[in-house]
PyMOL CGO cylinders between C-alpha atoms (Angstrom):
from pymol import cmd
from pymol.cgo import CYLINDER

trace = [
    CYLINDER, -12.37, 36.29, -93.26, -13.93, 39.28, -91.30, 0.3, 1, 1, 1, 1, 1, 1,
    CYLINDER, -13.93, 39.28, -91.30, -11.51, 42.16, -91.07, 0.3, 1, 1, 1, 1, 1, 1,
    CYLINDER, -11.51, 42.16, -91.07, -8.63, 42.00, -87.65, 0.3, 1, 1, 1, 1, 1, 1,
    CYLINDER, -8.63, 42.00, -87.65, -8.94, 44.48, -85.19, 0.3, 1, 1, 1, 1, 1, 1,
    CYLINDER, -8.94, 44.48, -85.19, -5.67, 46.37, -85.38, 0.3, 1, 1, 1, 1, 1, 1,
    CYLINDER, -5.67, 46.37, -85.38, -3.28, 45.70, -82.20, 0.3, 1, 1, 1, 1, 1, 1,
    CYLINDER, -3.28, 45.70, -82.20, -5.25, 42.41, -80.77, 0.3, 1, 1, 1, 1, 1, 1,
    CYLINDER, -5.25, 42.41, -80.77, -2.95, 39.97, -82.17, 0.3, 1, 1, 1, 1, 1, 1,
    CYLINDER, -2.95, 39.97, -82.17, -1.47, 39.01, -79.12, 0.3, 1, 1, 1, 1, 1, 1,
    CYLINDER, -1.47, 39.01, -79.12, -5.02, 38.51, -77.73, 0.3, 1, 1, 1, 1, 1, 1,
    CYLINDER, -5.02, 38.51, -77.73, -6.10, 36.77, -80.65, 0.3, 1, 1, 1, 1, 1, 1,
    CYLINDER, -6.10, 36.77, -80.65, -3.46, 34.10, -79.84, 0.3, 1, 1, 1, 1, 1, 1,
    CYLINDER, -3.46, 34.10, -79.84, -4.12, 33.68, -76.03, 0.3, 1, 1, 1, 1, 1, 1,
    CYLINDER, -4.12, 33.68, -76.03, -7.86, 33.07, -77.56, 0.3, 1, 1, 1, 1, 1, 1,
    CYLINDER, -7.86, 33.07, -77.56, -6.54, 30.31, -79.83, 0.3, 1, 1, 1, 1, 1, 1,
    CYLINDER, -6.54, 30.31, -79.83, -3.96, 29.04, -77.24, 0.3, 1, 1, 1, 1, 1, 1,
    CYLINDER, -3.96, 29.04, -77.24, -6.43, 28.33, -74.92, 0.3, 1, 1, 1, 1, 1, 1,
    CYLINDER, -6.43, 28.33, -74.92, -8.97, 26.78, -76.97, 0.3, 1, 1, 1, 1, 1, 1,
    CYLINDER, -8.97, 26.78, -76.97, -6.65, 24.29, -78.20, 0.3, 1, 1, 1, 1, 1, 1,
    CYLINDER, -6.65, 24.29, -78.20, -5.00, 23.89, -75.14, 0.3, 1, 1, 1, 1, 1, 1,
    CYLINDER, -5.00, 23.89, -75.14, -1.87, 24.25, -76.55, 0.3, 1, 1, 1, 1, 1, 1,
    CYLINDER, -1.87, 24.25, -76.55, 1.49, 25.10, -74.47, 0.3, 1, 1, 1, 1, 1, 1,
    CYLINDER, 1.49, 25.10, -74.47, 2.90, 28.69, -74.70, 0.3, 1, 1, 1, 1, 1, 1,
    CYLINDER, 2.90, 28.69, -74.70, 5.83, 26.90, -76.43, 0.3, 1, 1, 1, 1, 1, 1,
    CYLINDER, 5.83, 26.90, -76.43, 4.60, 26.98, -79.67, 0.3, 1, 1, 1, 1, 1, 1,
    CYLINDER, 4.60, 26.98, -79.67, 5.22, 30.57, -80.38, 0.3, 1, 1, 1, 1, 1, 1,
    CYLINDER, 5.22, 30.57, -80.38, 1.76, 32.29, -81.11, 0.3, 1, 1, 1, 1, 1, 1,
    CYLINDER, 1.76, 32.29, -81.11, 2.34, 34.73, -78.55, 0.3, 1, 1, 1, 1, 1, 1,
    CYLINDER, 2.34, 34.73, -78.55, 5.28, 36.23, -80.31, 0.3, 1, 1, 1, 1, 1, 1,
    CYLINDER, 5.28, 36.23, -80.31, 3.45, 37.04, -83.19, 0.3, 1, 1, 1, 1, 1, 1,
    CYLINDER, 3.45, 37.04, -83.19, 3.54, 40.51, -84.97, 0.3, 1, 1, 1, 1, 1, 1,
    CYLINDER, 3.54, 40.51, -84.97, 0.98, 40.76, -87.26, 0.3, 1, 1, 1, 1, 1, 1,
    CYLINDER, 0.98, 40.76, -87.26, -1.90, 37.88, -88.49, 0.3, 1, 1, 1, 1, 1, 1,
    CYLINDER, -1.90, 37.88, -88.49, -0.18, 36.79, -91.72, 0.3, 1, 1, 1, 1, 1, 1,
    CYLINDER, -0.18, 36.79, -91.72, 2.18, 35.20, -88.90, 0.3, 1, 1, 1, 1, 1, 1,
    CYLINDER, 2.18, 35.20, -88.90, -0.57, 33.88, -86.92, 0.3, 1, 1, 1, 1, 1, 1,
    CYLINDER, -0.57, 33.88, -86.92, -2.29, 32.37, -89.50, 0.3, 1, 1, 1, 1, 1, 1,
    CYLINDER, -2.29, 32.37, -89.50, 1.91, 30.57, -90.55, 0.3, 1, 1, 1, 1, 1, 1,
    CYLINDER, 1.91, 30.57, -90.55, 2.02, 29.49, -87.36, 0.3, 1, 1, 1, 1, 1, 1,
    CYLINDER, 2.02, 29.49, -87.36, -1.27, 28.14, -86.75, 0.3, 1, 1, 1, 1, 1, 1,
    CYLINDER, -1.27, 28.14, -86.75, -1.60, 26.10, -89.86, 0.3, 1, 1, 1, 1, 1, 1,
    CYLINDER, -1.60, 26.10, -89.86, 1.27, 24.33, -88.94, 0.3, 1, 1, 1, 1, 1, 1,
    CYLINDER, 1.27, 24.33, -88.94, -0.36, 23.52, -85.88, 0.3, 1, 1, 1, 1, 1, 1,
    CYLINDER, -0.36, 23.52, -85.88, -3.39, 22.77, -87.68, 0.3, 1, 1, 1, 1, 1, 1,
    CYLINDER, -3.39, 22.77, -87.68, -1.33, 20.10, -89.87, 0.3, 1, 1, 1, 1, 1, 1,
    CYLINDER, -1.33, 20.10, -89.87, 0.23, 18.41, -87.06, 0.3, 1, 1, 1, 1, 1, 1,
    CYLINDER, 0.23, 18.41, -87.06, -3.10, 17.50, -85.67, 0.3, 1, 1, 1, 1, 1, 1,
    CYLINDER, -3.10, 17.50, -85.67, -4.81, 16.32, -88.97, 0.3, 1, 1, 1, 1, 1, 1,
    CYLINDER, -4.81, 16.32, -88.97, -1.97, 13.82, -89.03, 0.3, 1, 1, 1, 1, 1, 1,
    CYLINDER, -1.97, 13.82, -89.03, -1.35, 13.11, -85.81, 0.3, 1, 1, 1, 1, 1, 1,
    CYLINDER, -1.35, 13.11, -85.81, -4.30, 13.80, -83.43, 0.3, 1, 1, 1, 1, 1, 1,
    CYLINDER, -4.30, 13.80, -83.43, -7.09, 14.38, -85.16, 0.3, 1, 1, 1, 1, 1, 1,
    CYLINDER, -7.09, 14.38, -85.16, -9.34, 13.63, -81.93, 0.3, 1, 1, 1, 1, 1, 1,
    CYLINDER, -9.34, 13.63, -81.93, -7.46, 16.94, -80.29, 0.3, 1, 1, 1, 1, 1, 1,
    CYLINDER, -7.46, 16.94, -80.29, -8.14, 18.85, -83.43, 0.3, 1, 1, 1, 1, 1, 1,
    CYLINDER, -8.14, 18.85, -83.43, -12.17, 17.69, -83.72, 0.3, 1, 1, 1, 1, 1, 1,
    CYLINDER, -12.17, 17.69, -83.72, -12.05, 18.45, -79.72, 0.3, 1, 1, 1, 1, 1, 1,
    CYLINDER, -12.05, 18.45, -79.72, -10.90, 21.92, -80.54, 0.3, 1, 1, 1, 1, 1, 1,
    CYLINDER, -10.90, 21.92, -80.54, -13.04, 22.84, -83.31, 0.3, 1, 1, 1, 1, 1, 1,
    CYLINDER, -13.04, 22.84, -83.31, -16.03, 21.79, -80.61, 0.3, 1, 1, 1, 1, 1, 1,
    CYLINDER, -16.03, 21.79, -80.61, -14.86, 24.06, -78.06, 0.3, 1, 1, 1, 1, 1, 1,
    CYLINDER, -14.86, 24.06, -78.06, -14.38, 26.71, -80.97, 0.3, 1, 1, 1, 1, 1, 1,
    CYLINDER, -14.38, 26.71, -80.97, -18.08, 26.54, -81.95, 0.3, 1, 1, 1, 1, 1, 1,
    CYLINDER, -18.08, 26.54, -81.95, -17.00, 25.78, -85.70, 0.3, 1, 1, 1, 1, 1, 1,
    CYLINDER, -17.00, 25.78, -85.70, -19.45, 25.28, -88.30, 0.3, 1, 1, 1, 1, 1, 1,
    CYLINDER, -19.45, 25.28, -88.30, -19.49, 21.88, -89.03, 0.3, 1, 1, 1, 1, 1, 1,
    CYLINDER, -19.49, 21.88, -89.03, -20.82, 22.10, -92.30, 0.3, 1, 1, 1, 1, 1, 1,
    CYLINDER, -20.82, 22.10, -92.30, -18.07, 24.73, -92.92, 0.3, 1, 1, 1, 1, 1, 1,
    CYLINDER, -18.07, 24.73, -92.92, -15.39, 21.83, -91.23, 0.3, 1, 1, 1, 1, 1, 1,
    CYLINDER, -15.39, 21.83, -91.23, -16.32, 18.91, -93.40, 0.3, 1, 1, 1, 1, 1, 1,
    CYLINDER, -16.32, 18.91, -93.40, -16.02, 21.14, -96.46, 0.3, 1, 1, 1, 1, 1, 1,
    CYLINDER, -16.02, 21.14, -96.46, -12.89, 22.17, -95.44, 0.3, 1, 1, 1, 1, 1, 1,
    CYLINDER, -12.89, 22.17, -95.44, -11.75, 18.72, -95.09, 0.3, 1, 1, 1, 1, 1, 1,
    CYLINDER, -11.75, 18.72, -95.09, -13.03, 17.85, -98.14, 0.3, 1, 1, 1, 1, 1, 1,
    CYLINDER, -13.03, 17.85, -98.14, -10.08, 19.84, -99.87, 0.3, 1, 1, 1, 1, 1, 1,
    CYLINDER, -10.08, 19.84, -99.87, -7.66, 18.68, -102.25, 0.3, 1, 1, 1, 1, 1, 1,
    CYLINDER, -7.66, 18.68, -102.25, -4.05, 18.17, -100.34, 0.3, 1, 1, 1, 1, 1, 1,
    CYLINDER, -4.05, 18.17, -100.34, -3.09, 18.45, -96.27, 0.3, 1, 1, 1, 1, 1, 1,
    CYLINDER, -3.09, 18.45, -96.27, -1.72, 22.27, -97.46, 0.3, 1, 1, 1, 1, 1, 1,
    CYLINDER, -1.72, 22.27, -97.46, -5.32, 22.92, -98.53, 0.3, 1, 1, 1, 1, 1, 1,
    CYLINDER, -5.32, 22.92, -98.53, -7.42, 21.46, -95.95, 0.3, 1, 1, 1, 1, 1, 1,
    CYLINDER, -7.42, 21.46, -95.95, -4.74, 22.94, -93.30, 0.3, 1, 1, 1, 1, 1, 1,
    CYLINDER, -4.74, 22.94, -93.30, -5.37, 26.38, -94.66, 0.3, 1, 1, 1, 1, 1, 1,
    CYLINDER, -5.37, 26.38, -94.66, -9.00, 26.30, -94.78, 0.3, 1, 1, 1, 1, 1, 1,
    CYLINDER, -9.00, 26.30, -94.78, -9.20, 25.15, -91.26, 0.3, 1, 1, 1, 1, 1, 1,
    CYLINDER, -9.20, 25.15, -91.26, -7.28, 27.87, -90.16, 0.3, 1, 1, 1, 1, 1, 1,
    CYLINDER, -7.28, 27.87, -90.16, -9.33, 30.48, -91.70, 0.3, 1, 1, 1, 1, 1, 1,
    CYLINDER, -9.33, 30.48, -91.70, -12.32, 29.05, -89.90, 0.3, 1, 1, 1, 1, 1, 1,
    CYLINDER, -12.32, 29.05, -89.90, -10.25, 29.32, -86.78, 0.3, 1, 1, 1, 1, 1, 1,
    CYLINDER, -10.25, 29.32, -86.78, -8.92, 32.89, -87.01, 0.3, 1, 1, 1, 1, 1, 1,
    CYLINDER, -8.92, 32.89, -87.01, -12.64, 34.04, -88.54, 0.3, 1, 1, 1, 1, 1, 1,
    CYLINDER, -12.64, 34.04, -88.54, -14.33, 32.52, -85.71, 0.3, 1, 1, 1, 1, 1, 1,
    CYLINDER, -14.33, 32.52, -85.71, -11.83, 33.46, -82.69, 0.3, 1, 1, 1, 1, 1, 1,
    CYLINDER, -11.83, 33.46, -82.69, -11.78, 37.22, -84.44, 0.3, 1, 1, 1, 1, 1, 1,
    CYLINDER, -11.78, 37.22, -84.44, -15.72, 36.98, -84.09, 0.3, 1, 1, 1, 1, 1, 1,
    CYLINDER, -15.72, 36.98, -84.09, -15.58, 36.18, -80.51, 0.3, 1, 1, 1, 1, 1, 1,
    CYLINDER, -15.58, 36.18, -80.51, -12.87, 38.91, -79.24, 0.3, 1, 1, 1, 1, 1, 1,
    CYLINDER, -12.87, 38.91, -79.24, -15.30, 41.33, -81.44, 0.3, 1, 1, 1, 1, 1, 1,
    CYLINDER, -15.30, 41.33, -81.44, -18.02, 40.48, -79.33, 0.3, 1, 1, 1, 1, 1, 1,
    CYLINDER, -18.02, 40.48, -79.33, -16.54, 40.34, -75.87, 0.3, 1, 1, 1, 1, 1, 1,
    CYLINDER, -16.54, 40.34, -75.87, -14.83, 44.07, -76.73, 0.3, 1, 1, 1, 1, 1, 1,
    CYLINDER, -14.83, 44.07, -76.73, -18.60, 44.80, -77.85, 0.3, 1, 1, 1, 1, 1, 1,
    CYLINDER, -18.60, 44.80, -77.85, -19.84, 43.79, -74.54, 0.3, 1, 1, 1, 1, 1, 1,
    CYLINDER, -19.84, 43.79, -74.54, -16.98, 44.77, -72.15, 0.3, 1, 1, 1, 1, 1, 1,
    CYLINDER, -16.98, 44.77, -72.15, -18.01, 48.26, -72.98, 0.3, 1, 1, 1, 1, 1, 1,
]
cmd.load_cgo(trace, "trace")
């Protein structure tokens, strides 16, 4: 996973919020520090493999996933696993993008 950029959590959610068109609700935009982004996410993550996996194939369209990288993933052994893995494709892609925008904003 590429290395966070210290103090962009909060935009880090709104980034992941709005590319899963989630509702505020769901408390990513109280989070600290990644470790409790990547919690909350993966729980997120979970609820859609089970229960709307359209929403969650949607999302990882609009996310510009690999989808090489996304059938490995879900190739994993265990929801917990595959959950996890997706995540990290999530945060390491969204991380990606707010690089580049702050590359370009300046």
């Amino acid at each position: 996973m590429p290395k966070f950029i210290e103090g962009k959590e909060t935009r880090l959610s709104e980034l992941i919020i709005q590319d899963f068109n989630l509702d505020t609700e769901q408390g990513l935009l109280e989070v600290g520090h990644l470790d409790e982004l990547r919690e909350k996410l993966e729980k997120i993550v979970a609820y859609l493999l089970d229960n709307d996996f359209e929403r969650l194939l949607n999302a990882m369209y609009r996310l510009d996933i690999n989808e090489d990288k996304f059938k490995i993933a879900l190739s994993g052994m265990g929801k917990k696993v595959i959950s996890a893995e997706i995540t990290d494709l999530i945060i390491s892609r969204e991380i990606q993008k707010l690089k580049t925008r702050m590359k370009y904003r300046s």
